[in-house]
C-alpha positions as MATLAB code, in Angstrom:
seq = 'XXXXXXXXXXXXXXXXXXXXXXXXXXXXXXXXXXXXXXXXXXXXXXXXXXXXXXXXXXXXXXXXXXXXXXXXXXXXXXXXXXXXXXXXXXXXXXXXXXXXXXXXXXXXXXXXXXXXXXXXXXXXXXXXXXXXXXXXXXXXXXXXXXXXXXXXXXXXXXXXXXXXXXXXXXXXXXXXXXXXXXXXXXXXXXXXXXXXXXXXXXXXXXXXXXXXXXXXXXXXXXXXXX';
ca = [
     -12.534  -36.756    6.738;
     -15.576  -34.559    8.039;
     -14.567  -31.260    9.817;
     -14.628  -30.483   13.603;
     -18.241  -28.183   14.418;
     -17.335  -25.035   15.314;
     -17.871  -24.422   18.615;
     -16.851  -21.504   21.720;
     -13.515  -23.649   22.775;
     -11.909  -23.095   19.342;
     -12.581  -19.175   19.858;
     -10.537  -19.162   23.491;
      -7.665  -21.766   22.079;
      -7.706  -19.043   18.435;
      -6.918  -15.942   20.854;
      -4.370  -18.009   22.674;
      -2.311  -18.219   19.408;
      -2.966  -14.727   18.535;
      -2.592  -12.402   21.768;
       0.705  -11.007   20.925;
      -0.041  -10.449   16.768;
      -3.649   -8.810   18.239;
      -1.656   -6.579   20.751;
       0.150   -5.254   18.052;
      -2.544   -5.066   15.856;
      -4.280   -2.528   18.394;
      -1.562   -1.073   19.643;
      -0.441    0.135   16.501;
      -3.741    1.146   14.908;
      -3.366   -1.570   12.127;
      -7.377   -2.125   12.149;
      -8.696    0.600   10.017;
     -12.417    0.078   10.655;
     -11.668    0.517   14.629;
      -9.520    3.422   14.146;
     -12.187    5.211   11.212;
     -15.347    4.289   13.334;
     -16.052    2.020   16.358;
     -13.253    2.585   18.790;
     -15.293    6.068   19.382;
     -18.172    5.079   18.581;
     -18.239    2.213   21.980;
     -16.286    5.036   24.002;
     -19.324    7.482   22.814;
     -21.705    4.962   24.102;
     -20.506    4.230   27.286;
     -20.097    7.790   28.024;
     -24.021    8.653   27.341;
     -24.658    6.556   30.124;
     -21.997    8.528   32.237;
     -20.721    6.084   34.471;
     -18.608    5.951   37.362;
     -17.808    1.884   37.139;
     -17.342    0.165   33.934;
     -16.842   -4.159   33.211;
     -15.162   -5.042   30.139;
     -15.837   -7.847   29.158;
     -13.754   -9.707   26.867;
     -11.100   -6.559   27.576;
      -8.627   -7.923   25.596;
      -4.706   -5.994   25.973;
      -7.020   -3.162   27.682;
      -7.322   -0.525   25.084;
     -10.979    0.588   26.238;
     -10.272    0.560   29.746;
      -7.427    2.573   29.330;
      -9.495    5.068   27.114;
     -12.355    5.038   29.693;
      -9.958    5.756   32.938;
      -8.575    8.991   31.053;
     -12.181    9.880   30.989;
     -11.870    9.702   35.018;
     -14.463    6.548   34.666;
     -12.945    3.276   36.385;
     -12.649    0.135   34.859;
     -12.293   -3.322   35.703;
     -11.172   -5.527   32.838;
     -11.713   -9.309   32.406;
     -10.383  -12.236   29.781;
      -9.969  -15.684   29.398;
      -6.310  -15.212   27.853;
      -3.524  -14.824   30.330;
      -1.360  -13.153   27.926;
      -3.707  -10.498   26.989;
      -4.585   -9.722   30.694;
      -0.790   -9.547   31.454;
      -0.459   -7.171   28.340;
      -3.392   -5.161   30.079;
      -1.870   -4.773   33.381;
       1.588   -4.163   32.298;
      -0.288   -0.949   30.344;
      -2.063    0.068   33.210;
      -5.245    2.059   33.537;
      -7.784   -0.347   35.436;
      -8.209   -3.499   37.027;
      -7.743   -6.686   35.224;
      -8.306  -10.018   36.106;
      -8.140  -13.637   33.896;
     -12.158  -15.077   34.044;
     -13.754  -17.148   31.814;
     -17.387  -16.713   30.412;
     -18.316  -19.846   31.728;
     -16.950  -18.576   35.294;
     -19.081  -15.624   34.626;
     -21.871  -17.335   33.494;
     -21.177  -19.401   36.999;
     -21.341  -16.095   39.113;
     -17.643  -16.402   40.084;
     -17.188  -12.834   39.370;
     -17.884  -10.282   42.034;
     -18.676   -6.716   40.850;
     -21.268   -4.319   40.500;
     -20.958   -1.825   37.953;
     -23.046    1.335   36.207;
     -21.860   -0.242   32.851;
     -21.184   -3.840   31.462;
     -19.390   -3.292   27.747;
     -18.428   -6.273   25.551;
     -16.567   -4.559   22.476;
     -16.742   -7.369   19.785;
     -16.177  -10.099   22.603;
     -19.600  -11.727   22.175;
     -19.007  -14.086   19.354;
     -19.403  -17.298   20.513;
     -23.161  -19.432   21.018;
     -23.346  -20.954   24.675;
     -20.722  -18.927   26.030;
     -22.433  -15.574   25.037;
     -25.668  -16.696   25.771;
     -24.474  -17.557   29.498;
     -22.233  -14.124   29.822;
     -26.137  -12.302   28.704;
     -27.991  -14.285   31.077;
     -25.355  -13.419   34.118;
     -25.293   -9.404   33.251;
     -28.171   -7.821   35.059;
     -26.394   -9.136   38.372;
     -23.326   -7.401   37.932;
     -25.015   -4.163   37.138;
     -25.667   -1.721   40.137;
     -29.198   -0.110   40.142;
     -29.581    2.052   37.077;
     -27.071   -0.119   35.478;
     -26.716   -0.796   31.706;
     -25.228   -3.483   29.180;
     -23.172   -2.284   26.372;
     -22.495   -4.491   22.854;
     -20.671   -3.764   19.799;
     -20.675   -6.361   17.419;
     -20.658   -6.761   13.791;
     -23.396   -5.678   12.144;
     -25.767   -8.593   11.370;
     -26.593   -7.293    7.418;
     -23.217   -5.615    6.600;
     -21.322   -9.134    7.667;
     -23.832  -11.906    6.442;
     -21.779  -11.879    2.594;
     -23.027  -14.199    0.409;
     -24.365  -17.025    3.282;
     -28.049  -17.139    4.386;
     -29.432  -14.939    6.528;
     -29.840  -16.904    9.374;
     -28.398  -18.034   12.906;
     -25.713  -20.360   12.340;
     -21.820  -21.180   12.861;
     -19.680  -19.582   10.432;
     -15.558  -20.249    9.764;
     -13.400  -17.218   10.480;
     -10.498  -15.050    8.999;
      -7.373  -12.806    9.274;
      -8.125  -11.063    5.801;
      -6.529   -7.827    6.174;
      -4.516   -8.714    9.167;
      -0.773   -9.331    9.446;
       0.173  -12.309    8.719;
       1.905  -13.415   11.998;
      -1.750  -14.281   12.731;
      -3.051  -18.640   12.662;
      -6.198  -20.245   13.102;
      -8.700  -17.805   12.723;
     -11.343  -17.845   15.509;
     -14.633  -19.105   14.303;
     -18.112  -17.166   14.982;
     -22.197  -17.462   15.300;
     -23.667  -15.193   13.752;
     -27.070  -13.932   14.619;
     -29.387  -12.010   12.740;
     -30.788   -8.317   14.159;
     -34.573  -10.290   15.827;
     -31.956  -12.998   17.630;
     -29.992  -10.832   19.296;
     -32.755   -8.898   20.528;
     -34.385  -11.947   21.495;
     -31.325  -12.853   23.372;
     -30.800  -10.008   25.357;
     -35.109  -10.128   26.101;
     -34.695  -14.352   26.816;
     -31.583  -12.628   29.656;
     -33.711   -9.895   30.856;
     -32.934   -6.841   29.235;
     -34.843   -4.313   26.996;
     -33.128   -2.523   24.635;
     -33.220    0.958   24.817;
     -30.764    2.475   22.139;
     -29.200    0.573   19.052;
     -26.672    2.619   17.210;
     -25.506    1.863   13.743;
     -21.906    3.467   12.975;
     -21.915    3.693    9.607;
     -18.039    3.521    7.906;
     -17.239    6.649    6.355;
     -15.999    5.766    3.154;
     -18.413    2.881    2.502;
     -21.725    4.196    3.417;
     -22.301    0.816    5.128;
     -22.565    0.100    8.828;
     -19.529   -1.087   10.454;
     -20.977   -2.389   13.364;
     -24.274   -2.597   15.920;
     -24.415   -1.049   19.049;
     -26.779   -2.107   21.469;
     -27.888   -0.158   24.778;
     -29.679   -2.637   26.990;
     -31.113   -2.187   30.841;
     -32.595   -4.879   32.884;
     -36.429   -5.145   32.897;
];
């Protein structure tokens, strides 16, 4: 029996399953890499562009809003996954609303912000690729778009380094957590060519290196529209 391709709807129907165990998994600082490295290191980027508006994108149950509006900065969250948007709101800190990245992509949503951040949220193909392409319209004049992701050398493993599809996991997670989402990875010159291809030049990458492995723990990239 051959396999279903991996594709951006299994990502959406993953987080579904996995809002609550994710919550929790955030919530109670069970992610050592975020708590060692990037949580500050995406609230230390956002913050060198001192805005007064920020878009999260792919918010999640709201963490970095909430981190950003004790900074006096105000946020306005966004997710395709009801549950974590209702974890979000019943936290407080910021707007939140329930949008898709196709709706996005579409130019349902209204705002115009000094910052755009996706925290680890870009990890799908079409769906990112649309979200990129939308971004320079929801940024006000002086505006900027803000990506963590996983950094393109440190998470390749043993596969080829090159664009593709690639399975997911919960190793290291608790295990109330099912169907790991799947990803795409890209390699460093693709995502730069993606953000070019949606009309951005970068103008800061940032590699947080992990403090007891030497190694990066994730990419930061600090794009403004051309």
């Amino acid at each position: 029996m051959s396999r279903k391709p991996l594709n951006d709807e299994q990502i959406v129907d993953s987080w579904r399953k996995n809002a609550s165990p994710w919550t929790a998994a955030v919530r109670e600082n069970q992610i050592a890499t975020r708590t060692l490295v990037t949580n500050k290191a995406i609230i230390d980027a956002v913050l060198s562009r001192s805005p007064r508006t920020v878009l999260d994108i792919g918010c999640g149950e709201g963490w970095l809003a909430r981190a950003l509006a004790e900074r006096g900065i105000q946020p306005i969250g966004v997710d395709v996954v009801p549950a974590l948007i209702e974890q979000a709101r019943s936290a407080g800190g910021g707007e939140f609303s329930v949008a898709s990245y196709e709706s996005i992509a579409a130019g349902e949503l209204d705002v115009s912000v000094d910052v755009a951040v996706a925290n680890f949220s870009l990890i799908g193909k079409e769906s990112v690729e649309g979200v990129i392409n939308r971004a320079p319209s929801l940024l006000n004049d002086g505006g900027s778009l803000i990506i963590q992701t996983l950094h393109p050398v440190a998470s390749c493993g043993d596969d080829s380094y090159a664009d593709g599809w690639r399975a997911g996991s919960w190793a290291g997670f608790s295990p109330e957590f099912s169907d790991p989402a799947p990803w795409y990875f890209r390699t460093m010159e693709s995502w730069e060519q993606l953000l070019a291809e949606g009309g951005f030049k970068i103008v800061e990458t940032r590699e947080p290196v992990h403090p007891e492995t030497g190694k990066p723990a994730s990419v930061i990239f600090i794009a403004e529209p051309t």
